[in-house]
C-alpha positions as CSV (number, residue, x, y, z in Angstrom):
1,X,44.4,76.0,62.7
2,X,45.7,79.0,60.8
3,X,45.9,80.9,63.9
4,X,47.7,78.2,65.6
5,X,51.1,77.9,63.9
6,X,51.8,81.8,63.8
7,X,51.1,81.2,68.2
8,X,53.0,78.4,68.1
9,X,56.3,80.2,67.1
10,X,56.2,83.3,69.3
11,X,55.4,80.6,72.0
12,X,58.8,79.2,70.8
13,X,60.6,82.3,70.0
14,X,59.3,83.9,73.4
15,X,60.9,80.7,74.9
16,X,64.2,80.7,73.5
17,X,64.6,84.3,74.4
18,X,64.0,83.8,77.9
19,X,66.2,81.0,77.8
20,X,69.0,83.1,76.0
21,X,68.4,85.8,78.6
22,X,69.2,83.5,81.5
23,X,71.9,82.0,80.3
24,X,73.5,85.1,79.5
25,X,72.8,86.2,83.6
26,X,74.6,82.9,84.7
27,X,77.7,83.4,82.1
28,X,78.1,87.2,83.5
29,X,77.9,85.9,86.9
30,X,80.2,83.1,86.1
31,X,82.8,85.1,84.7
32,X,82.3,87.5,87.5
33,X,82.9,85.1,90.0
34,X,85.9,84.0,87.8
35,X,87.3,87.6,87.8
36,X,86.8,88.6,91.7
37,X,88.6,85.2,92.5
38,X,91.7,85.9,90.0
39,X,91.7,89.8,91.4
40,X,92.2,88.1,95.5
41,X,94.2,85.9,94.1
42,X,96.0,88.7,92.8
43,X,96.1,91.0,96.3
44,X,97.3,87.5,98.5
45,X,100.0,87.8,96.0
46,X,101.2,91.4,95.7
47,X,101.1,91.6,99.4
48,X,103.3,88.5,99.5
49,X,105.6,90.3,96.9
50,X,105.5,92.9,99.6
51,X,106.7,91.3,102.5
52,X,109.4,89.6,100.4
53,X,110.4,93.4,99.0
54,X,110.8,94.2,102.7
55,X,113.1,91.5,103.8
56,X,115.5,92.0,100.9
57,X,115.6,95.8,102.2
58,X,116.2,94.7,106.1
59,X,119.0,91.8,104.6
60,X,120.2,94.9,103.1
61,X,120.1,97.1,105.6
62,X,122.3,94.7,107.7
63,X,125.0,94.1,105.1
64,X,125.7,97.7,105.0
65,X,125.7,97.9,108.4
66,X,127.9,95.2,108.3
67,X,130.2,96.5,105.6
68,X,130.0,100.1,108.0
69,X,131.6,98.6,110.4
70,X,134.1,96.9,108.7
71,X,135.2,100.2,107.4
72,X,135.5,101.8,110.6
73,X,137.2,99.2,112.0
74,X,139.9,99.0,108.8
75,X,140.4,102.2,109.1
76,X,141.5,102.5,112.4
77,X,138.5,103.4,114.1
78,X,138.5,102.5,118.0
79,X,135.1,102.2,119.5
80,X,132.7,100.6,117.1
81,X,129.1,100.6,118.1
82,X,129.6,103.9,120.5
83,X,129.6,107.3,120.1
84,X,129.3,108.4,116.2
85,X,129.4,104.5,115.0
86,X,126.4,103.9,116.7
87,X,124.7,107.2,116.1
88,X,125.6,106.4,112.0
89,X,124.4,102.8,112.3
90,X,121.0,104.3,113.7
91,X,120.6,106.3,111.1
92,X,121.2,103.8,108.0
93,X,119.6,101.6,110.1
94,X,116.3,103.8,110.2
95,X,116.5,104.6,106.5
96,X,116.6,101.0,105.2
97,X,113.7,100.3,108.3
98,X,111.4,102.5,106.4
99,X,112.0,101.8,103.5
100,X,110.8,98.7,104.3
101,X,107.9,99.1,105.9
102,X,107.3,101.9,102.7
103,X,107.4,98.6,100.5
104,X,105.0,96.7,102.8
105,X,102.7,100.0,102.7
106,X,102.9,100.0,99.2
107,X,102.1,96.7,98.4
108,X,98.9,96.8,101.2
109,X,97.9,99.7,99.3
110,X,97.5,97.6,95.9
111,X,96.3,94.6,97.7
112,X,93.2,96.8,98.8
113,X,92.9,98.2,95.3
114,X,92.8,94.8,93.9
115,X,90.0,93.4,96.4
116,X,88.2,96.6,95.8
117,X,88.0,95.6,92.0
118,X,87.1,92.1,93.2
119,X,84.0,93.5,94.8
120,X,83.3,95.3,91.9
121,X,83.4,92.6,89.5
122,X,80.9,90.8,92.0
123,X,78.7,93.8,92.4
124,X,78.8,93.8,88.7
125,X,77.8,89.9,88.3
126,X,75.1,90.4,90.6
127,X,73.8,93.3,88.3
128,X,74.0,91.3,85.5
129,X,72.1,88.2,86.6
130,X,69.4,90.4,88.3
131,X,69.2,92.2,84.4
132,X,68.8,88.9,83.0
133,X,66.4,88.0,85.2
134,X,64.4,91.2,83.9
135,X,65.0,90.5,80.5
136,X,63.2,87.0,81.1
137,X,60.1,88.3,82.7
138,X,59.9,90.8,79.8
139,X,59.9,88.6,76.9
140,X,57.7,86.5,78.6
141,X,55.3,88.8,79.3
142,X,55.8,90.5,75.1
143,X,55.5,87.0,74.2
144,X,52.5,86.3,76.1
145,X,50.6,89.8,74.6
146,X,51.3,88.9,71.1
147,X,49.8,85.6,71.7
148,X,47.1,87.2,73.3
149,X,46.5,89.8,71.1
150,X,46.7,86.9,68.1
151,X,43.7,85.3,69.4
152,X,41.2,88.0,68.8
C-alpha cells in the first residue's frame, strides 16, 4: 500500500504532462493557423492596394495628358495629337504606364513575401504539434519507467 500512493502520483503527474504537452501542440497549431490566414489575408489585400495604386497613376497619366493638350492648344499650337504632340503624349504616356505597372510589380512582390510567411507559420505549426506529440510519448514512456522501476 506504501508503494502504491508514490505510483499513483507519477501515474497522475505522467498524465497531466502528456496532457499539458498536447495541448500546447494544438494551441501552436491554432495560432499558426490563425497567423497564415491573417498573413493571406494580408497579400489579397496589398495586392488590392496595388491595383488601386495603379489606377490612380493611369487617372493621372490621362489628366496630364489632358492638361498637355490644353496647353498646346492655348498656346497656339496647330496640330494637336500629330507630329511632336503625339510624340510628347507617348512619352508621358509611357512614363506614367510604367509606373503603373512598377506599382502592381511592387505590390505582387509583397503579396508573395506575405504568403511565403503564411507557409512558414504553417510549416512552423506543423513542427510544433508533431514536437508535442514527441513530448507526449516521452513522458509517457519516463512516467511509465519510474513506475516500473518503483515496483522492484
Amino acid at each position: 500500500m506504501a508503494q502504491a500512493i508514490p505510483m499513483i502520483f507519477v501515474a497522475a503527474s505522467t498524465a497531466l504532462s502528456a496532457n499539458s504537452a498536447i495541448q500546447q501542440g494544438k494551441a501552436a497549431t491554432a495560432a499558426a493557423k490563425y497567423e497564415s490566414a491573417q498573413l493571406e489575408d494580408a497579400a489579397g489585400i496589398r495586392r488590392q492596394e496595388g491595383a488601386a495604386q495603379a489606377e490612380e497613376v493611369r487617372r493621372q497619366k490621362n489628366v496630364a495628358i489632358s492638361d498637355s493638350r490644353a496647353a498646346a492648344a492655348a498656346s497656339g499650337g496647330g496640330g494637336i495629337g500629330e507630329g511632336q504632340y503625339q510624340y510628347q503624349e507617348g512619352r508621358l504616356g509611357g512614363a506614367y504606364e510604367r509606373n503603373a505597372l512598377s506599382t502592381i510589380y511592387q505590390a505582387n512582390v509583397e503579396a508573395l513575401g506575405l504568403k511565403n510567411k503564411a507557409k512558414g507559420a504553417r510549416y512552423e505549426g506543423k513542427v510544433a504539434r508533431q514536437a508535442s506529440l514527441n513530448k507526449t510519448l516521452s513522458t509517457v514512456i519516463s512516467g511509465g519507467s519510474k513506475m516500473y522501476d518503483m515496483r522492484a
